[in-house]
N, C-alpha and C positions, 0 to 999 in steps of 0.2 A: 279103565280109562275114564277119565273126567270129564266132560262136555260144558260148558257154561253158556247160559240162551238167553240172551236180552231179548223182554218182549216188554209190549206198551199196553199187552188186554191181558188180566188174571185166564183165562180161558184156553190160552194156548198153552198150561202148565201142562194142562191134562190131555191135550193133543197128543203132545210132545211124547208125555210120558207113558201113553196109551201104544204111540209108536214103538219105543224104545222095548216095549214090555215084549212085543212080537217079535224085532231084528235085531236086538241086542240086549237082553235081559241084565248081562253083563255090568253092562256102562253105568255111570251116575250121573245124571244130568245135574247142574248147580243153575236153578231158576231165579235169574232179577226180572222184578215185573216193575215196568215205570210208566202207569197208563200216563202220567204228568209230560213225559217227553214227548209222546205223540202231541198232546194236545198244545203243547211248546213249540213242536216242530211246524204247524199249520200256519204259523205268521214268517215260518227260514228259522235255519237252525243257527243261534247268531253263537259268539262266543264261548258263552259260559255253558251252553245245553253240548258244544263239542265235546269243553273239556269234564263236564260230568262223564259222556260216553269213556271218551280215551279211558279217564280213569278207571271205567267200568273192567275196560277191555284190557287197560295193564295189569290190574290188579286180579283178574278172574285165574282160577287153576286151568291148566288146559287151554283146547282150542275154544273159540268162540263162534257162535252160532246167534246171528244177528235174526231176528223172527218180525221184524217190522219193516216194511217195504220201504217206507217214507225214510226213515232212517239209515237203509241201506247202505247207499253212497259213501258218508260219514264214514258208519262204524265199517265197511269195506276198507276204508282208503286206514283205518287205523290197524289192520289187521286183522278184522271179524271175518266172517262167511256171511255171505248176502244169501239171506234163505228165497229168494227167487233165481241166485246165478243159476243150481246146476238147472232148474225148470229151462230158463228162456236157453241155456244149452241146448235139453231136447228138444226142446219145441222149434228151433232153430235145424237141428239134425233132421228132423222129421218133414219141414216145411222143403229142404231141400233136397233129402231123398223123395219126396210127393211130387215137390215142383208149384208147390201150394203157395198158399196166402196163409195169413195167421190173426187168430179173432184171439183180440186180447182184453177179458171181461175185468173190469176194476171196480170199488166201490167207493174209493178214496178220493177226491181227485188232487193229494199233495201225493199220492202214489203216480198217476200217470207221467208227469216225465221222468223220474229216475225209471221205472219199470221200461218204459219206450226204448230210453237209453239203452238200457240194458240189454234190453231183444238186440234191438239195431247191430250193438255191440257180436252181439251172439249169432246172427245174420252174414255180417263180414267177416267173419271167422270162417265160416260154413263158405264164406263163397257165393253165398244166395240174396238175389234181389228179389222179397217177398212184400208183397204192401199189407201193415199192420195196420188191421182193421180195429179201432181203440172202441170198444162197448161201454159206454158210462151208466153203471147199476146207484150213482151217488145218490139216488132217491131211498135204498134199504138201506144204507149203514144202519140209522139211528135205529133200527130195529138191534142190530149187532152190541151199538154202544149200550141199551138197554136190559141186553142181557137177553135176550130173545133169538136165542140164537140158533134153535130149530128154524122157526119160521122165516128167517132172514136169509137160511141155505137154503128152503123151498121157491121162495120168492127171486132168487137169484138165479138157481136152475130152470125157473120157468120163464123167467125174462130171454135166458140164453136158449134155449129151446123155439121161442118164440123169434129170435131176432138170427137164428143162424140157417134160416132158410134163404134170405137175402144176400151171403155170402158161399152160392155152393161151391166155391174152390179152394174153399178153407182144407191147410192142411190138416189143422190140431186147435184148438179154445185151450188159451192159456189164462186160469183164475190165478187174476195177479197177485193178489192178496191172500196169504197165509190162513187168515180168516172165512173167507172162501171154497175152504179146501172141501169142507162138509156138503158142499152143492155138487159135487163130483158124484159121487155116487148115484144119486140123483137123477145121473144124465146117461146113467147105462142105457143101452141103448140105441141110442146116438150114433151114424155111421161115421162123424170124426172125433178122432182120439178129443179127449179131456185131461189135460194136465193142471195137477197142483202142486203146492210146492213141500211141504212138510215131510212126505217119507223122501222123496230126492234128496234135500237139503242135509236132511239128521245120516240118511246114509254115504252123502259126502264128507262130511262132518265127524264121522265117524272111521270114516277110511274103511268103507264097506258099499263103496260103490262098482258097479261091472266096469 
């Protein structure tokens, strides 16, 4: 099976493919990397930045597998996989078997409304009227954009650590950002669940989800 995964940071190649190597050794990921359309997409994604994606998304073998939040939306509505859908699914599942609230960590802030959306969406499906508690980390990106990308999961996991004592009827911390994922580990420990979105997505994506 062919997989194709538009991302916007060279860094999630090896995520990606670090995944694939453990659930699916099988498969062949086909990696476009356009850090240029993030940074397009931060003023609206006007015209010409859609129709690069579509063509992205016509022309790839296989399903597609969209790895940028901000972009989402877009490449969703063109047929891609929004690598945060199956997340705010479970996090959505989870908040309503709890009966909880949901702490949703970002770093972006051209990520918080499509992601918000997205929950929300994820929310009235489940049935569940949960209030999303939105965490703005927008002070560590540029650690991320730098390429520093150990200390930018430290920094991340410590902020959330430090700010989810304030919400104790959090059901689940959803790190909305793909990029984010490496702060999970991090936060073992933690008596509420930690979702990220990378192994959910690739095994939706791959038609190897429960």
């Amino acid at each position: 099976m062919i997989l194709t995964l538009l991302h916007t940071s060279e860094a999630h190649r090896a995520t990606f493919d670090a995944l694939k190597a453990d659930i699916a050794p099988e498969a062949r990921l086909n990696h476009i990397v356009r850090p240029d359309w993030l940074a397009r997409a931060q003023g609206g994604i006007d015209a010409r930045l859609q129709a690069e994606i579509a063509e992205a998304v016509d022309s790839a073998p296989g399903a597609v597998l969209c790895t940028c939040t901000t972009l989402g939306p877009v490449a969703g509505d063109l047929g891609a996989i929004r690598v945060d859908a199956p997340m705010m699914q479970e996090a959505a599942r989870i908040a309503a078997q709890a009966g909880g609230d949901i702490v949703m960590a970002y770093c972006l802030d051209s990520t918080l409304e499509p992601s918000a959306a997205l929950l929300d969406a994820a929310l009235e499906a489940q049935r569940h009227k949960a209030k999303v508690h939105a965490l703005s980390l927008a002070e560590f990106w540029p650690l991320f954009e730098a390429g520093q990308v150990g200390p930018f999961h430290a920094v991340v996991a410590a902020a959330i650590r430090e700010n989810i004592e304030s919400v104790p009827d959090a059901a689940c911390i959803v790190l909305a950002q793909a990029s984010m994922a490496g702060a999970a580990p991090l936060l073992n420990g933690l008596v509420t669940p930690v979702l990220a979105s990378p192994e959910l997505a690739l095994r939706v994506a791959l038609g190897l989800a429960n």
